[in-house]
Structures are given as C-alpha cells and as structure tokens.
C-alpha positions as CSV (number, residue, x, y, z in Angstrom):
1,X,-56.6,-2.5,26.9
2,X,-56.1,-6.5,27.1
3,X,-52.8,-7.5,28.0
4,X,-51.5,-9.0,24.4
5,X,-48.3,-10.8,26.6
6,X,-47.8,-12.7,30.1
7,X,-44.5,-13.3,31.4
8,X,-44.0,-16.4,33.2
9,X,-40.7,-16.2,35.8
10,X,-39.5,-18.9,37.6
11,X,-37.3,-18.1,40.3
12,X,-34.7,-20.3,42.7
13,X,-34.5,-18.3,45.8
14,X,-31.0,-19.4,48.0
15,X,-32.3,-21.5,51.8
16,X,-32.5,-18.8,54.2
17,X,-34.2,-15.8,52.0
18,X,-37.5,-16.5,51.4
19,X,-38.9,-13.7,53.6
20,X,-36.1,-11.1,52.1
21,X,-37.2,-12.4,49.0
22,X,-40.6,-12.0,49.3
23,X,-40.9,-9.0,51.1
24,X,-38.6,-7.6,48.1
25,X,-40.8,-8.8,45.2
26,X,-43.9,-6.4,47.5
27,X,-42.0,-3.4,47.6
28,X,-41.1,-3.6,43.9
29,X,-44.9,-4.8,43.0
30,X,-45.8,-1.6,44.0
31,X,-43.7,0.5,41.8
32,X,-44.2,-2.3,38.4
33,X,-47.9,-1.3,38.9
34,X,-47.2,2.4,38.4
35,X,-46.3,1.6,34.8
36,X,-48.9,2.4,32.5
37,X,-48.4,-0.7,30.3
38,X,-48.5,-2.9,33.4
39,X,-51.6,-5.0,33.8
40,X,-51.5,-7.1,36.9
41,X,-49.2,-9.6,38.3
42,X,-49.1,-12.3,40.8
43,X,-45.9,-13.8,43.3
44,X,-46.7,-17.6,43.7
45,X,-44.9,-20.2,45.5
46,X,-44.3,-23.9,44.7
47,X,-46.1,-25.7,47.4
48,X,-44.2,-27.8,49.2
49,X,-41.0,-26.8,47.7
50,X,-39.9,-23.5,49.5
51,X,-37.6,-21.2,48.0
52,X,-39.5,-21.9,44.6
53,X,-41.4,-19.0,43.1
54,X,-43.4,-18.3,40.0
55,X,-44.2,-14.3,38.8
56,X,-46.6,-13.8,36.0
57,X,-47.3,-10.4,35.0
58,X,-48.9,-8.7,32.3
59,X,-48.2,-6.0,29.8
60,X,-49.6,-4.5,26.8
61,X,-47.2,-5.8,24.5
62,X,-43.6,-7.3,24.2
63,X,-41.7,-3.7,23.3
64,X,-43.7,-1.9,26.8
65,X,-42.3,-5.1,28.6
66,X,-38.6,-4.5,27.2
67,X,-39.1,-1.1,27.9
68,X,-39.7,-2.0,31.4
69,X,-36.9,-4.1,31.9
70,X,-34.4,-1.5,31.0
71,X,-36.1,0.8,33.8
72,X,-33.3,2.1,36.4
73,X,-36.4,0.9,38.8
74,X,-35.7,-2.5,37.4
75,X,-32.2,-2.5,37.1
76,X,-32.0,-1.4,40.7
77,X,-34.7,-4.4,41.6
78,X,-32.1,-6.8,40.3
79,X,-29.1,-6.0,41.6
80,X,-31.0,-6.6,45.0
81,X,-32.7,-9.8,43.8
82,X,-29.3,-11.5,41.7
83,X,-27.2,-12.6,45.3
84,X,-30.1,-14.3,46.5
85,X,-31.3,-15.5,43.8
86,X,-30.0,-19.5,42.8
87,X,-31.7,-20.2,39.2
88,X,-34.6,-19.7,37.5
89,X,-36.4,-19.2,34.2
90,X,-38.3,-16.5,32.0
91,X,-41.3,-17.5,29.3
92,X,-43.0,-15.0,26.9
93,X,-46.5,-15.8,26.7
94,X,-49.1,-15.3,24.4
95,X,-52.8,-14.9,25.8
96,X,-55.1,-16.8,23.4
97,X,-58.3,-17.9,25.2
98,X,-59.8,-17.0,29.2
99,X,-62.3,-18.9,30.7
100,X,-64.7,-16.5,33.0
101,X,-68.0,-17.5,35.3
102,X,-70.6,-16.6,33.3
103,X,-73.1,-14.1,33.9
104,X,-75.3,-16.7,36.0
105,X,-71.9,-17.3,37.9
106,X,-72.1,-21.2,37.5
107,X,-71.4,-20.9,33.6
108,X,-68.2,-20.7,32.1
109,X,-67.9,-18.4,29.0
110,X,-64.9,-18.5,26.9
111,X,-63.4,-15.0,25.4
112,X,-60.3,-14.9,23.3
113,X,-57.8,-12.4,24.5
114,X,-54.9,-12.2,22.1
C-alpha cells in the first residue's frame, strides 16, 4: 500500500545528548517498524547544527498514525525522549508527487502518490 501521510518532526535535542538521543531514536526504530501501518522512516541531522534533528516517517493514513501515537510503546518512547529533548515541531504531510530514476536509470519519471 502507498503511504497516503509523512510526518515531518523536528526535534531540539539539549548540548550533551546527542548520542543518548540518537541511540534512543534506533532502539525505538526498531519496534515503529513492527507496526503494520508503518512504512519507512528516516533520523536526519541538521548539518552543521548539532543537537538538530529531523524524523520523517510514513504511514498508511492519518487515523493508523494516531493510533500509533497512543501506543504504550510510544508513550513509553517519550517519557524517555521529553528531558532531553529542548523544542521542536511536528508537520502532517501529504504525498502528492515522487520523482524516481527511470527504468534506463538516468531518466526521471514522475508518479503521483497520494
């Protein structure tokens, strides 16, 4: 199934807990990609700024991601992240349009994904 939203995070991570933070954000990674209406998700970090973070993660829909953030396994995932954490920001996203190498691989074909 396409994803039909992206979630865009932007997390302020406190000086000092980068690493904590990171390795934190693997471990749950790992149990987000158990659920069945997860469809990928990535942990990126500013460059040049440290202790700046973007997450974008897929799901199926907007209700399987609200679901998801009412898991215990998320609940439990914030109470760990929320002392470390100094700010951030959450965006719903719609997918509309992907650009993909073509079959040649030097083309790029355009599908629309929402």
């Amino acid at each position: 199934m396409t994803p039909g939203l992206r979630v865009l995070l932007r997390i302020e991570i406190n000086a000092g807990h980068e690493a904590e933070f990171e390795e934190l954000w693997r471990a749950h990674a790992r149990t987000v990609r158990a659920f069945p209406d997860n469809h990928g998700q990535q942990l990126l970090r500013q460059a040049g700024e440290s202790g700046h973070y973007t997450v974008l993660t897929d799901w199926t829909d907007e209700p399987s991601f609200r679901a998801f953030e009412q898991s215990p396994e998320q609940q439990a995932y914030l109470r760990r992240l929320w002392p470390m954490r100094s700010g951030g920001e959450m965006r719903l996203l719609e997918p509309l349009h992907e650009l993909i190498p073509g079959r040649d691989g030097r083309t790029l074909e355009s599908r629309r994904t929402g």
